[in-house]
N, C-alpha and C positions, 0 to 999 in steps of 0.2 A: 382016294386021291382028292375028294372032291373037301373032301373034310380039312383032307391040308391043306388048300388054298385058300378054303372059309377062315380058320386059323393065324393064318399068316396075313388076310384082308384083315381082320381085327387089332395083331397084333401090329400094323402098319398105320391103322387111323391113329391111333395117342399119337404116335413120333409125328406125325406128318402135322398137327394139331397142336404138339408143342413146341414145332418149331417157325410156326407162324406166331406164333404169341410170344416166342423168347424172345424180341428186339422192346418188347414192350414191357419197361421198370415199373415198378410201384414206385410211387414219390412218395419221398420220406416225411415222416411228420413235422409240421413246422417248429424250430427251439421255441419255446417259451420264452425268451428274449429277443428274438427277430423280429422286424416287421412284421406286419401284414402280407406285403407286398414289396420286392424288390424293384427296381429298374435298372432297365441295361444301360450303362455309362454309352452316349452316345457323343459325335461330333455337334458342337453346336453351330447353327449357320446365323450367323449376323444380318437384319438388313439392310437392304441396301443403302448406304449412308451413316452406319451404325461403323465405328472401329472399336478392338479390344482397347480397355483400357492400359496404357503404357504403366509398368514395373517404376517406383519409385526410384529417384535418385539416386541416393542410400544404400538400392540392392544393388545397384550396376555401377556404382563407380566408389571406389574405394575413396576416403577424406573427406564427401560429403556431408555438411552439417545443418541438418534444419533449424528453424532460429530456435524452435525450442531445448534442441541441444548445444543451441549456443549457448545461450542465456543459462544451463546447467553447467557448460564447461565453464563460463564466465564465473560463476556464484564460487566451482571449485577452485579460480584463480585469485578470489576475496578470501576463500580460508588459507590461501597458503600464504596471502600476506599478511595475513590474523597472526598466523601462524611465527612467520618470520619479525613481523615487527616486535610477538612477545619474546622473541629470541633475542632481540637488539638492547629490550628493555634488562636483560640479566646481567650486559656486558657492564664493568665496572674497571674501567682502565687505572685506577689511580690504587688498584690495590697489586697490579700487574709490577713485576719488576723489570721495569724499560729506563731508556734514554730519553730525556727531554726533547729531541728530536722526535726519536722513534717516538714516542706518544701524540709528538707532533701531526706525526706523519699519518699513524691511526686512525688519529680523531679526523682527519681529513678525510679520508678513507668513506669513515662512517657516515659526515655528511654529507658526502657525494651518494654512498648508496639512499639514504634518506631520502633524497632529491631528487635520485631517479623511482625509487620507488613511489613517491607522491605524482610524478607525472606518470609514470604507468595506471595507479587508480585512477587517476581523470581519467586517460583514453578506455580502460578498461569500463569504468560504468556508463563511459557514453556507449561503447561494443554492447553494453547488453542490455542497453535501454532502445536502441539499432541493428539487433542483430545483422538484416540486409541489406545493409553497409560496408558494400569494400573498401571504401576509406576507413573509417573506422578502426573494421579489420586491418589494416597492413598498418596503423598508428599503434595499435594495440602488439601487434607482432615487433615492431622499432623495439617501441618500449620495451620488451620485455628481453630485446637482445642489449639494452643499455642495462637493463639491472646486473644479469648473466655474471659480466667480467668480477665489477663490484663486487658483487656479493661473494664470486670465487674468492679475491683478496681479503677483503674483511673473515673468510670460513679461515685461511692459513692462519693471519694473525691471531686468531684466538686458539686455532690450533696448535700455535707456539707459544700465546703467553699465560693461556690459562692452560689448557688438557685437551688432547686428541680427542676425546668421545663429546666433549663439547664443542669442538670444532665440526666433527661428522653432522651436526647437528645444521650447521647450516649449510653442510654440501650438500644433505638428503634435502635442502628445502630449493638448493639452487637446479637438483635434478627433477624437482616437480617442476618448478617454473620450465627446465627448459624440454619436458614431456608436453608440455599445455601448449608453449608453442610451436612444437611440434605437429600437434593438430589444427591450432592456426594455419598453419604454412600449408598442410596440405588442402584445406578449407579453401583457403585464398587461390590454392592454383589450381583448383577445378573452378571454381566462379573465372579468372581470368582467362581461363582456357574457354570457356564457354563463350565469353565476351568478346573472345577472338574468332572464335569460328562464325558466332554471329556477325561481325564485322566482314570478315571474310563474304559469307554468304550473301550478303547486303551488298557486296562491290560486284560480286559475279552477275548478280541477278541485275544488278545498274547494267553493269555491261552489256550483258544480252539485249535487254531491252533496247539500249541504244544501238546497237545492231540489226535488230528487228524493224529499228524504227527507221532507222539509214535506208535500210532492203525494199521496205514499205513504201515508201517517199522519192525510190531512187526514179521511178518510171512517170510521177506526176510533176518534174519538175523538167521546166523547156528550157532550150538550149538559151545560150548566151547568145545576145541582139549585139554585134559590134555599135559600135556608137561613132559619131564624126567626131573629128578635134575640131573644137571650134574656139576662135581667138578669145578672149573674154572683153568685153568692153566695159570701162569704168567710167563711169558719170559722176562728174564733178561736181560742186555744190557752186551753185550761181553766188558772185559776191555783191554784198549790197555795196550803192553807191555812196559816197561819204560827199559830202559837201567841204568846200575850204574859205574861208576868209578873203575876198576881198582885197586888194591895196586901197581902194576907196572906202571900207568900210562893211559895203558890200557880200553879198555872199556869191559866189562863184561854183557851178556843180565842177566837181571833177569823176572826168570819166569820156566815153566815147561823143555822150550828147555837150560837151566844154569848145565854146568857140573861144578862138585866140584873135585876139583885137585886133583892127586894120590898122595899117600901119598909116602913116598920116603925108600927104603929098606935099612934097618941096611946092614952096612960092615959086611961080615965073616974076 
């Protein structure tokens, strides 16, 4: 008996031995392309007077354009009038078979779009030599809806007097311009929108203060002192005395200090 308790003590130290050492892993060997040393991604604490830097424009608002992508979408509205003017230079209306009118009417056409397109470069290189410039901006966007109709007109006529695939030619160039100012427009109405909440914000913040400042003021100011009526008196300006002439020759004062001659007594 005593044998098989000796037995069964022995055969109970391993287990009781491996089961305090089983919560404890081998750590694996480090990759050969790992660190050294890892750390744990932690909350990071700011101090006090320190803020996260605010997310770009750009990320959070959909249209916004920095000038440097101005001045690239600008450069892309110089190639498409590269583009379009070597388009105008193909047109050859005197080999077209039209009416003396109707070619009239063409060529009209064509210098009207010319003349809007010459005023759209102007605003356009002054837009990207200014990128943050909302004038600019919204002359640059006019412009660009004056070329628009034009250009549609002049794309038809050549689509009917020359060939449809060289008419597409100038509708593909009038759907870049009106992609570009597409991004204008929405460019422009987040700067406006912004200009307005700042205004906004500017009149609130007026308001309060003068409020604040009414509240402030109300307890240091004393009551109103009725006052007497009192008649006004007006003072007159003293006149000077003028002197008169004499019937003898004489000078005579006139005025209060003027005596009047005695009259002269009957003879007895």
């Amino acid at each position: 008996m005593k044998y098989f308790f000796l037995a069964l003590f022995v055969a109970a130290c391993p287990l009781t031995a491996f089961g305090q050492s089983s919560p404890k892993k081998t750590p694996l060997p480090p990759h050969p392309n790992e660190p050294a040393s890892q750390e744990i991604e932690t909350e990071k604490i700011l101090a006090p007077g320190q803020t996260p830097a605010a997310p770009s424009p750009q990320a959070t608002t959909t249209g916004y354009l920095e000038p440097a992508q101005v001045k690239a979408l600008m450069h892309k509205m110089w190639l498409a009038e590269y583009r379009l003017n070597d388009l105008l230079a193909q047109v050859h209306t005197e080999k077209w078979r039209m009416s003396p009118a109707e070619r009239q009417s063409f060529g009209q056409s064509l210098d009207s779009l010319r003349k809007s397109m010459a005023a759209q470069e102007d605003w356009r290189s002054q837009f990207e030599a200014r990128p943050d410039s909302l004038f600019l901006g919204f002359q640059t966007y006019m412009a660009i809806g004056g070329v628009l109709p034009r250009l549609d007109g002049v794309a038809q006529g050549v689509s009917h007097y020359e060939n449809p695939s060289f008419g597409g030619q100038y509708s593909q160039s009038a759907n870049q311009f009106f992609d570009l100012r597409q991004q204008i427009e929405l460019h422009l109405s987040y700067l406006l929108k912004n200009q307005d909440g700042l205004l906004l914000a500017t009149q609130t913040n007026l308001a309060s203060c003068q409020n604040e400042l009414n509240f402030a003021e109300r307890d240091k100011q004393g009551r109103a002192i009725p006052m007497k009526n009192i008649a006004p008196e007006f003072k007159s300006h003293k006149r000077t005395s003028h002197t008169t002439a004499a019937p003898g020759g004489g000078k005579q004062a006139d005025g209060k200090g003027a005596k009047a001659p005695k009259p002269a007594t009957p003879a007895q």
